[in-house]
N, C-alpha and C positions, 0 to 999 in steps of 0.2 A: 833629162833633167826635169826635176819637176816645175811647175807654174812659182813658187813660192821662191825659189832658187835662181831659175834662169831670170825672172822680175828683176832679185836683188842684184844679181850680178848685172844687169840692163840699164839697173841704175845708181851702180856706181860709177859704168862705164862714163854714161853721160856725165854725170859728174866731176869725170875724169880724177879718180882716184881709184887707188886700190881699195876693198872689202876689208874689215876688222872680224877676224871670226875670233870668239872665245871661250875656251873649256873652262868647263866649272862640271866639279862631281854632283850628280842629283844624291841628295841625301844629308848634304856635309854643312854645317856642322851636327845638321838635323833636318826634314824632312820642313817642316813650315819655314826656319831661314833660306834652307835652300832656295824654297819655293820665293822666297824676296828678292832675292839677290837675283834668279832669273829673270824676276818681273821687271827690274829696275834695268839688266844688260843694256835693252835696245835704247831708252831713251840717256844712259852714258855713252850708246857710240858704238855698241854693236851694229853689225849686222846679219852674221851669220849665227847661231849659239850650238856648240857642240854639247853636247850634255854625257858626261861618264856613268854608262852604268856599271856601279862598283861590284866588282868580284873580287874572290878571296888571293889570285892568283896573279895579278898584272903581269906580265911578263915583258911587258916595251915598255914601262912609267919606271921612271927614276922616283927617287924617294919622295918628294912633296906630292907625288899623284897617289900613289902608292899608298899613303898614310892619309891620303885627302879620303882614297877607297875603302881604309880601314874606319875610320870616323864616322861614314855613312854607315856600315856595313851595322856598326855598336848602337847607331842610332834605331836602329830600325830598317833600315831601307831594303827597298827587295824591288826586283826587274817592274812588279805590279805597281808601286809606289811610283817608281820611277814616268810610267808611262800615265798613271794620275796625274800627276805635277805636268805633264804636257797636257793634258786635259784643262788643267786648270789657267796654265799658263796662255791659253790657248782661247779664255773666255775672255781676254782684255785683248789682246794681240794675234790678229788674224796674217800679219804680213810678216813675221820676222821669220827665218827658216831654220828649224830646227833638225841638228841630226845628231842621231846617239852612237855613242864610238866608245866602243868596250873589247867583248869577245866572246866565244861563239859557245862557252858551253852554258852561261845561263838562259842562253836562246835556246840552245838544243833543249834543255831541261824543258824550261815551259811550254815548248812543243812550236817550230817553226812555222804552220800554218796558222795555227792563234796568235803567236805574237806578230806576226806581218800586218794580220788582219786588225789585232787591236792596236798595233803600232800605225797604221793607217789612220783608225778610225779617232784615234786620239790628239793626229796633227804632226806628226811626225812626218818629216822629207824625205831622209836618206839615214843611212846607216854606213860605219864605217867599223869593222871589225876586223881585228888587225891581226889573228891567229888562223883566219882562210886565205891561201894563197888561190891563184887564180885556176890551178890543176885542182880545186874543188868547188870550183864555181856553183854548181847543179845543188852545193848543201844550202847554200841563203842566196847565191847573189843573183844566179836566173828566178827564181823564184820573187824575190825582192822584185825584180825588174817587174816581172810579169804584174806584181801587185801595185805598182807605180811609186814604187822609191827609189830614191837615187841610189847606188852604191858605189859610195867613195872608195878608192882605191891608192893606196901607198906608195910611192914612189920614194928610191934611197939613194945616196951616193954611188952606191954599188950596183945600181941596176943599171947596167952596159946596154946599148942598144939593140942587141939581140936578144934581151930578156923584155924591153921596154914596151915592143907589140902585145906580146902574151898580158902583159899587168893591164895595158889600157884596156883589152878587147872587149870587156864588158865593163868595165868604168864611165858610171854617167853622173851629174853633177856639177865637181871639179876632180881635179887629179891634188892627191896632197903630197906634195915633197918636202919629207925630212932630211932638213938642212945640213945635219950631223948623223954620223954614224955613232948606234948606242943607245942609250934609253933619254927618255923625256928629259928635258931642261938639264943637260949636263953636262954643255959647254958652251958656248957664242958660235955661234957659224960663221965662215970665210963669206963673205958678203959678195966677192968676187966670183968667187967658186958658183955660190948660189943663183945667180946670173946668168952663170954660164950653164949649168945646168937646168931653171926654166928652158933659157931658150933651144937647147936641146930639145926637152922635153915637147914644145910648144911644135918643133919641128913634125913631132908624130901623131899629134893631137889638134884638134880644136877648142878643147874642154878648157876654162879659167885652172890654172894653174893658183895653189896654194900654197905658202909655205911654212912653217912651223917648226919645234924643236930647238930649245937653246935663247928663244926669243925674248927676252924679258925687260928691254926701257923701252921709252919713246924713241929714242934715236934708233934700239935696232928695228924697232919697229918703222920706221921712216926708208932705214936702207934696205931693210927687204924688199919695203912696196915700192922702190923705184923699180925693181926686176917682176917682182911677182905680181899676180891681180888680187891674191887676198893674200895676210899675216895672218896666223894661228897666233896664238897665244893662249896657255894652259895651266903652267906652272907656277909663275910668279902671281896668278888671281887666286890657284890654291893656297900657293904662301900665304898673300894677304889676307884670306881667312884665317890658316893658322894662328899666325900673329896677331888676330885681334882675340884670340878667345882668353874664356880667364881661365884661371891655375886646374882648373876642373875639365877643361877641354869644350867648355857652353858655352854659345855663342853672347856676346856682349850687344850692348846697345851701337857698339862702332862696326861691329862684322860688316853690313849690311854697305855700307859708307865708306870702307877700307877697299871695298873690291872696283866698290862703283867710280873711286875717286880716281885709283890706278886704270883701270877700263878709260873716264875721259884723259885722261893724261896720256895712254896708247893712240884713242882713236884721234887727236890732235897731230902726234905724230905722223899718222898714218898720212892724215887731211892734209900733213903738209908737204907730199909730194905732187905735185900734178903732173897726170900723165898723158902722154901727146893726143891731139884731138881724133 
C-alpha cells in the first residue's frame, strides 16, 4: 500500500469511521471543470478520489459512467490529460490519495512502462483496471507493484472462496467489493448480503475492504460503512454533473456546486456511523 493510502486509511481508522472514496470521470464535463470539481472533492468529505480515465469502450459502467466517458472523450480528454490534472491537482493537495480506474487498452497504447513511470511521477497511488484478470498479472499489476503503486483488485458476489486467494494474491491497497452483480449504479445492494461478504472477504485478507456499485444516498452510504472500511461512490456524482449542464451539454456556474453538495451530504452519512474502537 502506498504511504499516501495506508496514512488515509490510519486515519479514518482512528477516527473511527469508514473512508468516503469518489469516482468522478477526468475530463467530464471538460478538462478545466473537471479539474475543479477534483480540487474541491477532499475539502467536501472525500477521502480517497478514484479518477476514470475515459475510453471509448467501458464495459463494467452502466449508462451515467459510460456517457460521463463519452463527454470527456468530445471534450478533449486523453490518458495525458488525464495524468496533468493529477499534476495539477497535486500542487494544492499532497495528502488526498489518488487512483485511476479504467482499463487496460489506453495503457497498453501509451506504452506500460511510460505510463507507470509518468503515472508515478505525477502523484498517482494505485490503479484499478478492471479488464486484467489476476492470470495476467505480469501485463500491469507486478510491474505496478514493482513501481510502487497499489493495485486495486475487484472483488464480486460471485467470487466463491476458491477463486478468492488468486484475486487477492497481488492486491495491495484495499480490496474493492462490488456489491451487485452487473454494471455500475444499477441497482441498491442487499445491505445484509454486503456484510456478509466483507467479512468473508476480510477472512482471507488484511487489506481495508471497499465497497461500491449501486451506492447512491446518504443512508446507503451510512449502511455500507457499518460493514465496510470505505463506500465507493461513482454514479450518482456523474449524474450530478449531468444534471447541472445546459441544453448544449457545458458545464454551468452549478456543476462545480452540484457534485460537491451531494459529496458533503455522502460524507455526513458515512460520519455517521461510528465504528468500534
Amino acid at each position: 500500500m502506498t504511504q499516501r493510502l495506508s496514512a488515509r486509511f490510519d486515519q479514518c481508522r482512528t477516527e473511527r469511521r469508514a473512508a468516503l472514496v469518489t469516482f468522478v470521470t477526468a475530463g467530464d464535463p471538460d478538462h478545466t471543470t473537471s479539474l475543479s470539481i477534483v480540487k474541491a472533492l477532499p475539502d467536501a468529505g472525500a477521502d480517497i478520489i478514484e479518477l476514470g480515465m475515459p475510453f471509448t469502450d467501458p464495459m463494467a459502467d452502466g449508462p451515467a459512467i459510460q456517457a460521463s466517458g463519452l463527454r470527456a472523450l468530445k471534450s478533449g480528454e486523453t490518458l495525458v490529460k488525464t495524468l496533468a490534472l493529477v499534476r495539477e491537482f497535486r500542487q494544492q493537495d499532497r495528502t488526498t490519495p489518488i487512483i485511476l480506474m479504467g482499463y487496460y487498452n489506453p495503457i497498453y497504447i501509451h506504452g506500460v512502462e511510460r505510463f507507470l513511470e509518468e503515472a508515478k511521477t505525477s502523484g498517482v497511488d494505485g490503479l484499478i483496471v478492471v479488464d486484467l484478470p489476476p492470470e495476467e498479472d505480469e501485463e500491469l499489476c507486478q510491474p505496478a507493484l514493482k513501481a510502487g503503486l497499489a493495485f486495486v483488485r475487484l472483488a464480486t458476489p460471485t467470487t466463491d472462496d476458491k477463486r478468492l486467494p488468486k484475486v487477492l494474491g497481488n492486491t495491495s491497497g484495499f480490496v474493492y467489493y462490488v456489491s451487485i452483480t452487473g454494471i455500475t449504479g444499477a441497482a441498491t445492494p442487499d445491505f445484509g448480503a454486503v456484510a456478509a461478504a466483507v467479512s468473508r472477504i476480510k477472512r482471507h485478507t488484511p487489506l481495508p475492504v471497499a465497497v461500491g456499485f449501486g451506492v447512491k444516498t446518504p443512508e446507503h452510504a451510512a449502511a455500507i460503512a457499518e460493514a465496510a472500511d470505505a463506500v465507493v461512490i461513482g454514479s450518482s456524482l456523474v449524474e450530478a454533473v449531468r444534471t447541472s449542464l445546459d441544453a448544449q451539454g457545458h458545464a454551468t456556474p452549478g456543476t462545480v456546486g452540484a457534485v460537491v453538495n451531494l459529496v458533503r451530504a455522502l460524507a455526513q452519512g458515512v460520519a455517521s456511523v461510528r465504528k468500534a474502537a
